[in-house]
BAMI-584227 format. One line per field, with one value per residue (C-alpha): residue number from 1; residue in three letters; x, y, z. Coordinates in pm, 1 decimal, m for minus. Each point is the difference from the previous one (the first is absolute). Example, Ala and Ser with C-alpha at 12.3 -4.5 7.8 and 13.67 -1.06 7.14 Angstrom:
2
lumdo: [1  2]
fiba: [ALA  SER]
x: [1230.0  137.0]
y: [m450.0  344.0]
z: [780.0  m66.0]
end
This chain:
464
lumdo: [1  2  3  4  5  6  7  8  9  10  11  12  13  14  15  16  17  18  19  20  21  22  23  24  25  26  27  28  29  30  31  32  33  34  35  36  37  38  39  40  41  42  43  44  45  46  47  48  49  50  51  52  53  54  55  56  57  58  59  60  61  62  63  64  65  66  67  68  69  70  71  72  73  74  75  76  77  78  79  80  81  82  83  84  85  86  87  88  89  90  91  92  93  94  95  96  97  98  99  100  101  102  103  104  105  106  107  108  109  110  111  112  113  114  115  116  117  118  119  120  121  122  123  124  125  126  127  128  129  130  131  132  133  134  135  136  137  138  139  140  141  142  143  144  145  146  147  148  149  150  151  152  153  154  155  156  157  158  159  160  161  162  163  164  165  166  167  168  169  170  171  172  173  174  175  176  177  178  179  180  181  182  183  184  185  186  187  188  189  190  191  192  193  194  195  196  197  198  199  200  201  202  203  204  205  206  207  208  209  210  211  212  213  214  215  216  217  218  219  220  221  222  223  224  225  226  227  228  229  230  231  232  233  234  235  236  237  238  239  240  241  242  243  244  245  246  247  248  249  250  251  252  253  254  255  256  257  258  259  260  261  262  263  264  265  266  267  268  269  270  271  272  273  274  275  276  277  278  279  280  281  282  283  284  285  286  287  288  289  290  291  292  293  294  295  296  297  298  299  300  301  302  303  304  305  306  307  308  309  310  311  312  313  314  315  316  317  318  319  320  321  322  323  324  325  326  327  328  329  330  331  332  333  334  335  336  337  338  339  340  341  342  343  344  345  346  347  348  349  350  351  352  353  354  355  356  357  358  359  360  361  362  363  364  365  366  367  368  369  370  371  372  373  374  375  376  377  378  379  380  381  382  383  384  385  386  387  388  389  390  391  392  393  394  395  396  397  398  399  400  401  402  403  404  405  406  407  408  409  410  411  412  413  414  415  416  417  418  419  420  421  422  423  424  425  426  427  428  429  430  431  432  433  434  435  436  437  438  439  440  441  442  443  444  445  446  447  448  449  450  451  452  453  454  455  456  457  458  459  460  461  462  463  464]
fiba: [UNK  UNK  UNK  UNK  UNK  UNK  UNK  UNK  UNK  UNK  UNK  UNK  UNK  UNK  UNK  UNK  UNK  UNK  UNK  UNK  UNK  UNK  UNK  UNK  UNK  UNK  UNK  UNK  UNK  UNK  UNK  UNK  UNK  UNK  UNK  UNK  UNK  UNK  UNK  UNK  UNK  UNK  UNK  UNK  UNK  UNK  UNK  UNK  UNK  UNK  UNK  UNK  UNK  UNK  UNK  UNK  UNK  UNK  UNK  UNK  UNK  UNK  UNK  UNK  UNK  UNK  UNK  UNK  UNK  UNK  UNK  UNK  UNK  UNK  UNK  UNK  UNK  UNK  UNK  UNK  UNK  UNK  UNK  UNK  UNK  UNK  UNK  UNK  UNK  UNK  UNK  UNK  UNK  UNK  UNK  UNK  UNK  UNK  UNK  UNK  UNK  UNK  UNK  UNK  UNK  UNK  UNK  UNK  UNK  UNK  UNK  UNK  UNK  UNK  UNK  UNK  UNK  UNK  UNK  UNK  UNK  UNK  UNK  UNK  UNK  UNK  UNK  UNK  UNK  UNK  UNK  UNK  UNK  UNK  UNK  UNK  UNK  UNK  UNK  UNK  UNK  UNK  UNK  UNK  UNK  UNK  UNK  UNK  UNK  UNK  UNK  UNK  UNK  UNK  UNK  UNK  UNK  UNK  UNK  UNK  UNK  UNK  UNK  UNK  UNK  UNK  UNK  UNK  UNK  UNK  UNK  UNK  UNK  UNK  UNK  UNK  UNK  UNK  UNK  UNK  UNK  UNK  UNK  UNK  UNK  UNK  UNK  UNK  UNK  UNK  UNK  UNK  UNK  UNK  UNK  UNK  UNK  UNK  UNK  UNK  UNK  UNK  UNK  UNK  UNK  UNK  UNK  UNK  UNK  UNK  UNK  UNK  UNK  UNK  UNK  UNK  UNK  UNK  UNK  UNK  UNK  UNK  UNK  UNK  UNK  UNK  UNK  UNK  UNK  UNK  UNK  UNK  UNK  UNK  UNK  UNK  UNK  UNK  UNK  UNK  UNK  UNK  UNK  UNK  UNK  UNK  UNK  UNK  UNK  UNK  UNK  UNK  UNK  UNK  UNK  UNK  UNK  UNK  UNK  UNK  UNK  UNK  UNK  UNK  UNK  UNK  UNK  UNK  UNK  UNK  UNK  UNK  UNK  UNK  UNK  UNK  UNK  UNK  UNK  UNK  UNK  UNK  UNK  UNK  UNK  UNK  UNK  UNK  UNK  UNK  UNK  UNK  UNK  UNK  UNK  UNK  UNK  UNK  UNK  UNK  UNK  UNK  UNK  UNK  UNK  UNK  UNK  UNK  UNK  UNK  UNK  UNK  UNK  UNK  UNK  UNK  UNK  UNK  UNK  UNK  UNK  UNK  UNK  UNK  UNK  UNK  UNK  UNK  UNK  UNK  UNK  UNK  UNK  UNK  UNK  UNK  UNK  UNK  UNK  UNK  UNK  UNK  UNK  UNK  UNK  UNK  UNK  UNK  UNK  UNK  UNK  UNK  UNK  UNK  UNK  UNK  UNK  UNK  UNK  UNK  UNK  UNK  UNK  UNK  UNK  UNK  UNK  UNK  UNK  UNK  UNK  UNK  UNK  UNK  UNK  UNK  UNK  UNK  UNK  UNK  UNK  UNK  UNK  UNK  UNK  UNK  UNK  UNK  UNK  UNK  UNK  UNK  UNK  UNK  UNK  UNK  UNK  UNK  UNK  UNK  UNK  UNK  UNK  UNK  UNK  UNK  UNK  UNK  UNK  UNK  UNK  UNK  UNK  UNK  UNK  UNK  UNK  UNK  UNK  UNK  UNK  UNK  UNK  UNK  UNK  UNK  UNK  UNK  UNK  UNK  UNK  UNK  UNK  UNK  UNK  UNK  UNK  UNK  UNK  UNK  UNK  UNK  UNK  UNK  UNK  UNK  UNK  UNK  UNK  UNK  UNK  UNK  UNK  UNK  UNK  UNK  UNK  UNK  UNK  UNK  UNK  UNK  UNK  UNK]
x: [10649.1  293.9  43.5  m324.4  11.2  m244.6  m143.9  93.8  300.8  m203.7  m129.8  359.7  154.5  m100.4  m243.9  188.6  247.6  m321.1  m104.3  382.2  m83.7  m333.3  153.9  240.6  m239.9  m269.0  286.3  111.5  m302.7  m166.1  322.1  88.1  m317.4  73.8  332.3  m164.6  m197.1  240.5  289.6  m295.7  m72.6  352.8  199.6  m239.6  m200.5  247.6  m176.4  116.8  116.8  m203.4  m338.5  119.5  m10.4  m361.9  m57.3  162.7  m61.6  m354.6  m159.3  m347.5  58.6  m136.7  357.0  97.4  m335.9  53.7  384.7  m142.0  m279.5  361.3  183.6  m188.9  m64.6  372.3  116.2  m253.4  188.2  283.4  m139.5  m210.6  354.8  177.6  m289.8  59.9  362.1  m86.5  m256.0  108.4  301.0  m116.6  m311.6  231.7  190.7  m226.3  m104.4  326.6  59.9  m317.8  49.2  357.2  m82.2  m212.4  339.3  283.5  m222.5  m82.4  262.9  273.9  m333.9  m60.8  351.5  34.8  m339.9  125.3  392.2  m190.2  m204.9  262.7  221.3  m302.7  m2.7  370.7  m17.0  m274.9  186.1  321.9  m245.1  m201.9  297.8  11.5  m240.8  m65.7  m286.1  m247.2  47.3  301.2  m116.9  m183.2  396.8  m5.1  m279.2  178.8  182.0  m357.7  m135.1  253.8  m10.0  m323.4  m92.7  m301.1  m163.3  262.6  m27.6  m374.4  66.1  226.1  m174.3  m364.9  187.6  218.8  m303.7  m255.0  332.4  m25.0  m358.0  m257.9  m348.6  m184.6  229.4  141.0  m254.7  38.3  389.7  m30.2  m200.6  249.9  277.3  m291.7  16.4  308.8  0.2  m225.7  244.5  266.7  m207.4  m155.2  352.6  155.7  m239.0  m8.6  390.8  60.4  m104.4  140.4  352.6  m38.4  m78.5  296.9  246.6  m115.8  m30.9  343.1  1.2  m356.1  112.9  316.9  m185.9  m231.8  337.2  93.8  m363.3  37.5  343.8  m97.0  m342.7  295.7  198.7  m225.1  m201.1  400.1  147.9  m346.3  m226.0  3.0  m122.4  m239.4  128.1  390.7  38.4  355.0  91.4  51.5  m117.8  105.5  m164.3  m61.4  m206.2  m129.7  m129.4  m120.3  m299.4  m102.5  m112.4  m214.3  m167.6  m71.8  m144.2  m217.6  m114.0  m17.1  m264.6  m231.9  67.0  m333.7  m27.8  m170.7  m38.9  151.5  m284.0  129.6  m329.8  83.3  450.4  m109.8  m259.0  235.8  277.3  m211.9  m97.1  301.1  90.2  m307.8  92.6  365.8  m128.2  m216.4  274.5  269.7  m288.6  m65.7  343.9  103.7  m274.3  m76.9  259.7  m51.6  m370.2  m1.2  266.0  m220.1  m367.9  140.3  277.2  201.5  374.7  184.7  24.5  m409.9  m37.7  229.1  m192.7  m313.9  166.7  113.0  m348.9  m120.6  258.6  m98.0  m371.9  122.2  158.6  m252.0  m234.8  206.7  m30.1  m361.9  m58.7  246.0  m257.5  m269.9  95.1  80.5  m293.1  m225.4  151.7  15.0  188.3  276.6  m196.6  m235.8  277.7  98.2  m318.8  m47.3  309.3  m66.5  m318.8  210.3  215.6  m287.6  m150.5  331.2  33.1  m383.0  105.6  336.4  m171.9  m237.4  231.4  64.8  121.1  265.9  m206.7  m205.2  383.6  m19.7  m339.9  152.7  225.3  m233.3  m285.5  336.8  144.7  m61.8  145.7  344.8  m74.3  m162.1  322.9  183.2  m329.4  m9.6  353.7  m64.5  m322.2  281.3  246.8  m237.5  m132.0  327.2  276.7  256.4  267.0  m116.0  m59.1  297.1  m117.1  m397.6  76.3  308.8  m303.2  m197.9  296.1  143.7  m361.5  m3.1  306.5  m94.7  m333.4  187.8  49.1  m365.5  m100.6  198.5  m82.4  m374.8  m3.4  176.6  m150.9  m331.3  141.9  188.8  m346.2  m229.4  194.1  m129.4  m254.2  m155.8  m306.9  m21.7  324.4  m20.7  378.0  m181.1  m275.6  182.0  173.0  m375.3  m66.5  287.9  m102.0  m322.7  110.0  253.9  m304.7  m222.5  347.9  23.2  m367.4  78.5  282.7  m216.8  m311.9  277.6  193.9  m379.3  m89.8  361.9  106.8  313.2  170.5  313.6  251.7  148.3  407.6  109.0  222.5  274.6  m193.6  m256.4  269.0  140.8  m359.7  m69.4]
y: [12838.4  51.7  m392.0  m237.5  m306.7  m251.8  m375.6  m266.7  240.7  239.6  m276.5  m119.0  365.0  161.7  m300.3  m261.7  206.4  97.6  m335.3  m86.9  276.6  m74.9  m406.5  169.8  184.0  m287.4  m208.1  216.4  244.1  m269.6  m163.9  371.4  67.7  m376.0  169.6  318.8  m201.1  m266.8  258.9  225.4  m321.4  m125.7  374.1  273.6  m246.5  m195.4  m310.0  m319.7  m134.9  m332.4  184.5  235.9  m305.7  m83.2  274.4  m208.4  m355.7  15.6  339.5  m121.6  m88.1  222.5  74.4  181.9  151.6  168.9  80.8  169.0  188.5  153.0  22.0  157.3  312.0  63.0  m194.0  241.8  304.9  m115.5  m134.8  326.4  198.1  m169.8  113.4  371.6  m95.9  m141.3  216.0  389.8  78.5  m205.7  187.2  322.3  m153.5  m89.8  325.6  76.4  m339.6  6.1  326.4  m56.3  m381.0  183.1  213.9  m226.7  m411.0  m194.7  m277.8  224.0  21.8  m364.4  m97.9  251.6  m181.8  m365.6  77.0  149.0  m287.3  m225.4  183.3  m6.4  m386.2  m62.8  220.6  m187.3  m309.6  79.8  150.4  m309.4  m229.0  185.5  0.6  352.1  171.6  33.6  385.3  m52.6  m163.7  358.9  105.8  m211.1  200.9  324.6  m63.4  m83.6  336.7  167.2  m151.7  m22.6  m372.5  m170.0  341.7  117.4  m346.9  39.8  309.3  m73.6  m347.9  218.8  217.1  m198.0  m251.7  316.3  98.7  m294.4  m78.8  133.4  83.2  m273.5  m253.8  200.3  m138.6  m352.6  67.8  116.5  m284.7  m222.9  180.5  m56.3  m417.4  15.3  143.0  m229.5  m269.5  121.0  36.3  m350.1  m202.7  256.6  m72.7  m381.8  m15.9  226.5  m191.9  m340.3  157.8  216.0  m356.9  m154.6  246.7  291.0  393.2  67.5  m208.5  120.5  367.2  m116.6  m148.4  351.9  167.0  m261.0  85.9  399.7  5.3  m239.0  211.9  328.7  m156.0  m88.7  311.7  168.7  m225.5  m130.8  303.6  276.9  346.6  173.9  327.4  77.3  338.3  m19.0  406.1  139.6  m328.9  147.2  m0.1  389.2  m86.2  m273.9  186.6  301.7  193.6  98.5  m397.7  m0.3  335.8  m173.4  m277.8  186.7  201.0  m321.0  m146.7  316.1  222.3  36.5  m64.8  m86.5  m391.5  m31.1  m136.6  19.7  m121.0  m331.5  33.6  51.5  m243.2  m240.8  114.1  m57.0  m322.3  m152.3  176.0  m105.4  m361.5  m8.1  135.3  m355.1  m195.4  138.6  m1.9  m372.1  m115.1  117.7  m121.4  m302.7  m232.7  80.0  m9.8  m367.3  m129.5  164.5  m68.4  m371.8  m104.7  30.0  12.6  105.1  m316.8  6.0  353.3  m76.8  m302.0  285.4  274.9  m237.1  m114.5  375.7  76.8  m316.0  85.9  356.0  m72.7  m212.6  322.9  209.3  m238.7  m40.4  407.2  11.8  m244.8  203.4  322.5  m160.5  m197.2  226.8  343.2  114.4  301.9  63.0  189.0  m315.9  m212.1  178.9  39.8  m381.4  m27.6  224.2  m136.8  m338.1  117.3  168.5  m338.7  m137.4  285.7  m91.8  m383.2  61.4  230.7  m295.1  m290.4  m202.7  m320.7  m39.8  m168.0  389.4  143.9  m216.4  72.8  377.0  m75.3  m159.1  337.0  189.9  m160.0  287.1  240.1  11.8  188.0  312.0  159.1  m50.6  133.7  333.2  7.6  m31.7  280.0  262.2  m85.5  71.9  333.3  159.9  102.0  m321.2  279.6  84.6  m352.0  15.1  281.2  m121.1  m324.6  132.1  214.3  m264.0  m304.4  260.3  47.1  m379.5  m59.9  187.2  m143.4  m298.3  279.7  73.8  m377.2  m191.5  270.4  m38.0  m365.5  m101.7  273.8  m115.0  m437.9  111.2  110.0  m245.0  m301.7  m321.8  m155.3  346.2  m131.9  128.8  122.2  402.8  20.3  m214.2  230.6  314.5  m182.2  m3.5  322.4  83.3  m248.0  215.3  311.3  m133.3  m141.3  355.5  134.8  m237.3  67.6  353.0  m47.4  m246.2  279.3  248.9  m178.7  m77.0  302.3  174.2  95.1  m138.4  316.6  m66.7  134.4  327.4  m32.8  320.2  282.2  124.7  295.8  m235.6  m132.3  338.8  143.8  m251.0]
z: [12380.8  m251.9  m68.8  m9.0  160.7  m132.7  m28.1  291.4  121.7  166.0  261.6  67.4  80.3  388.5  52.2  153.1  175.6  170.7  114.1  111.4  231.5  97.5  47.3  228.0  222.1  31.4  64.0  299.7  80.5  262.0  143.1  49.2  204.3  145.9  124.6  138.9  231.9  107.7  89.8  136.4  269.2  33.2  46.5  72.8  240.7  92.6  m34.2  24.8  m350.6  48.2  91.7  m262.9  m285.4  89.5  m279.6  m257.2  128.0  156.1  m93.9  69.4  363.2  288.9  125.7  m372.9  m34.3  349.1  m125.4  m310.2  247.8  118.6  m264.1  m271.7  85.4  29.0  m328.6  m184.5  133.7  m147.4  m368.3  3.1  62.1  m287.8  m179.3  3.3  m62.3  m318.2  m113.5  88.1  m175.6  m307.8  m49.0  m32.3  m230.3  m172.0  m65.4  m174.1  m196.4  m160.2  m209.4  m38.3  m145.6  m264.4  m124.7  64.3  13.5  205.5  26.4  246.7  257.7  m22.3  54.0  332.5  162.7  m71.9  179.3  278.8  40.8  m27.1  239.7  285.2  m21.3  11.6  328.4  68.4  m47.6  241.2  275.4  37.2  103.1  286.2  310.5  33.1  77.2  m328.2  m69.4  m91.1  m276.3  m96.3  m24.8  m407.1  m103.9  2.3  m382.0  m137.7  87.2  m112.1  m319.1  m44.4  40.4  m191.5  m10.4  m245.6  m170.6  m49.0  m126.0  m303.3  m78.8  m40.2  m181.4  m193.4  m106.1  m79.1  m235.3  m214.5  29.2  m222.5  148.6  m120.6  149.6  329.7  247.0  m39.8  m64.1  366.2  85.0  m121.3  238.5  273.6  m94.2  m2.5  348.3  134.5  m135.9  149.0  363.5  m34.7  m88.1  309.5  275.9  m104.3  24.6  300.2  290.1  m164.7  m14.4  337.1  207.6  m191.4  25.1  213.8  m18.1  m168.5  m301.6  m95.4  m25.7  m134.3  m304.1  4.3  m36.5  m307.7  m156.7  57.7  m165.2  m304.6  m80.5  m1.4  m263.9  m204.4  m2.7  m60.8  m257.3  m162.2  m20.3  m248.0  109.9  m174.2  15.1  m103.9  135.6  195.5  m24.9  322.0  247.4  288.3  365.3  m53.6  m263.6  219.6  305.6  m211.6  192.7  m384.8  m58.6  283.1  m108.2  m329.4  168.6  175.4  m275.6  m196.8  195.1  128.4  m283.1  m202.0  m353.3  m323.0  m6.3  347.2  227.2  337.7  184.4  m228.9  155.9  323.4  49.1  m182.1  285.1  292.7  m94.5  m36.2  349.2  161.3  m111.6  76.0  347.8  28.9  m123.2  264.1  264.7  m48.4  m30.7  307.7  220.6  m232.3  156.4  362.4  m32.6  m148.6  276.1  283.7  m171.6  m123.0  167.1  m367.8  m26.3  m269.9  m219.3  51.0  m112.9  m293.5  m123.2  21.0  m183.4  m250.4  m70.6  m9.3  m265.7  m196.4  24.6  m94.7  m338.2  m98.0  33.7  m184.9  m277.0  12.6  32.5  m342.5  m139.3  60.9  m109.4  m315.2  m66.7  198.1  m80.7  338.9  28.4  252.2  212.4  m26.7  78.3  305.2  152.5  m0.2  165.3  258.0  75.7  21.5  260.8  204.7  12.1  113.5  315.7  98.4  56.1  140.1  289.3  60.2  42.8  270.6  m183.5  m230.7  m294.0  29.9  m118.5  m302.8  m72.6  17.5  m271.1  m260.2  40.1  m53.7  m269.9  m252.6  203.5  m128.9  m311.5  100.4  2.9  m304.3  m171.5  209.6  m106.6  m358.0  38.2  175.1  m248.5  m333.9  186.3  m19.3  m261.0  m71.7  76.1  359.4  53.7  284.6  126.9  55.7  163.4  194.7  213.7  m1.0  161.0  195.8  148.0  22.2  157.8  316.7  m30.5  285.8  270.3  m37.1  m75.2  263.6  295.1  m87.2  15.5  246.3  263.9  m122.3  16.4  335.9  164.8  m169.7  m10.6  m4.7  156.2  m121.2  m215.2  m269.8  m12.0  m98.7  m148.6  m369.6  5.1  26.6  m331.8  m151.1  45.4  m174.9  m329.6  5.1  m20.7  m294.0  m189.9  10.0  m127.7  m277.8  m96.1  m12.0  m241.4  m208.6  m76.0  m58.8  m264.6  m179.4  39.6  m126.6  m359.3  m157.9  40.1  111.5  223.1  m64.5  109.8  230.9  m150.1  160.8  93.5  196.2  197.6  92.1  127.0  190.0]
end
């Protein structure tokens, strides 16, 4: 980085326009769903609109349980659509952005993912005053994609913190992005359904739109890049094949210092996770309205209480590690284990007080990630940075066509009253294999010398 940015500053910079953004998709992401399935009863069944506001005004009766019997399975087509929407053409992208980031910064990346974003929910906006069938509403997600949405945004804010972040420091300065997250999802889900029964659909992506376009100016006007190399930003330079070479060679390319058993692992982790977290948040809200009779202010009081119980962890693991010098490894094994914990009593419920319990097991859960973040980011060369995590989010971002297919063929054939209910255990599995992983990249950094990584030549790149 050509200009340090220290002290106070460097928590001010991509930080909050990251939790405008999150605000704005908590805010949304469950009246959105809400939407799906209303239009999804009212025009593709052509349900009466009374018997079709059952789902909002009585979702626990036996009349909108049998509605949801009917309407599920087709509302989950459609979320599980938008999800390759979102999630294709961003992972190429990514693929791109990530090496060009490390040449010309990361700000111009940023900037493209938060105008897409904003232009989706401004579509979003003007479709939803009109009663039309719900894949129309697939129609707003087309400028997201093709401007890489809050993969691209993940992108340059890993980047862009690992930039100004020493090693010592980068884990909990991504842990801090992940409170910050959880802020922004608790205060979004809390003021969603509160505005949406006041006001209705429109005005809640109208004030997602407000949110999008705010987080974009700031991270314009307010954030410095870290890299001022302007010569020659064109798109050529952009969608170069040679970048994605380098990538390649960048992460499988075999070296002195350069442990890829340790990138790798580190890479399917975080995929592995991302796969649970995609998996469980498109199931999560049908299964509590069709296990428990929940609707969507229910579910938000719950997730709000799960992100509460989740920042409190966070805290607690921070005080550990520094009074008990776990490692990160350490650190992320405990968390794992705390989310396992939370799949096992989420399979097994069958009251609403058993989701809660869920919560408090998985309170520790939230900071696995950051720290496998940090591990990647200290395994490889600050200068191919970019081009590391841009295979690894690009990986991640189509982790949803895997994720949401999975889970909702396993929900749609073993939905409730299935007991246990296989779709959480599949989700265990999953932690296991993640904690073996994590072991296996805690005896190899013991067991490793501090030789570090050896940066490839130009005649690396061109043999490989």
């Amino acid at each position: 980085m050509e200009h340090a940015i220290t002290g106070w500053k460097r928590y001010a910079l991509v930080q909050p326009s990251m939790m405008m953004l999150i605000f704005a998709q908590a805010l949304s992401s469950n009246i959105f769903k809400d939407l799906i399935v209303y239009r999804t009863c009212s025009i593709t069944f052509s349900i009466n609109k009374t018997e079709c506001l059952l789902l909002h005004e009585n979702s626990s009766s036996k009349e909108a349980l049998k509605l949801d019997a009917l309407i599920q399975p087709k509302a989950t087509l459609i979320l599980m659509t938008k999800s390759i929407v979102e999630s294709v053409i961003p992972a190429l992208l990514s693929l791109f952005l990530g090496p060009w980031s490390d040449v010309y910064g990361r700000k111009p990346i940023m900037v493209l993912g938060y105008i897409g974003t904003s232009l989706t929910y401004l579509i979003v906006s003007f479709i939803s005053i009109f009663d039309i069938s719900p894949w129309f509403l697939l129609i707003a997600y087309i400028p997201y994609a093709c401007l890489g949405g809050f993969c691209i945004i993940l992108l340059g804010t890993i980047c862009y913190i690992t930039d100004i972040s020493d090693e010592q420091e980068r884990g909990w300065q991504l842990a801090y992005m992940q409170v910050l997250i959880s802020v922004g999802i608790l205060t979004g889900i809390l003021a969603g359904p509160v505005i949406f029964q006041a006001y209705g659909y429109t005005i809640v992506f109208a004030i997602t739109t407000v949110c999008c376009i705010l987080a974009s100016l700031h991270i314009y006007f307010l954030v410095p890049d870290t890299t001022y190399n302007t010569d020659s930003m064109t798109l050529k330079n952009l969608f170069n094949v040679h970048l994605v070479k380098k990538l390649i060679s960048t992460c499988t390319k075999k070296r002195d210092g350069f442990d890829r058993n340790i990138v790798w692992c580190c890479i399917t982790s975080i995929i592995l996770m991302a796969t649970v977290l995609e998996g469980n948040i498109t199931v999560e809200f049908l299964f509590t309205t069709a296990r428990l009779g929940w609707d969507v202010t229910t579910f938000s009081i719950y997730v709000a209480t799960n992100i509460i119980l989740s920042i409190l962890g966070i805290i607690a693991i921070k005080f550990l590690v520094q009074c008990g010098g776990f490692s990160e490894e350490m650190a992320a094994i405990l968390s794992s284990l705390s989310s396992l914990s939370s799949c096992i009593v989420e399979s097994l419920t069958f009251k609403s007080w058993h989701m809660y319990l869920s919560a408090v097991v998985g309170m520790f859960g939230g900071i696995a990630s950051p720290m496998i973040r940090a591990i990647l980011s200290k395994s490889v060369p600050p200068e191919d940075t970019g081009k590391v995590f841009s295979m690894t989010i690009s990986i991640e971002t189509l982790t949803p066509l895997v994720a949401s297919s999975l889970y909702t063929m396993i929900y749609s054939y073993f939905m409730p009253p299935m007991y246990p209910l296989p779709v959480w255990l599949v989700s265990g599995v999953i932690y296991i294999i993640v904690i073996l992983i994590l072991i296996n990249i805690q005896i190899r950094n013991v067991k490793s010398n501090s030789i570090r990584y050896t940066p490839l030549s130009q005649d690396d790149e061109l043999s490989s």
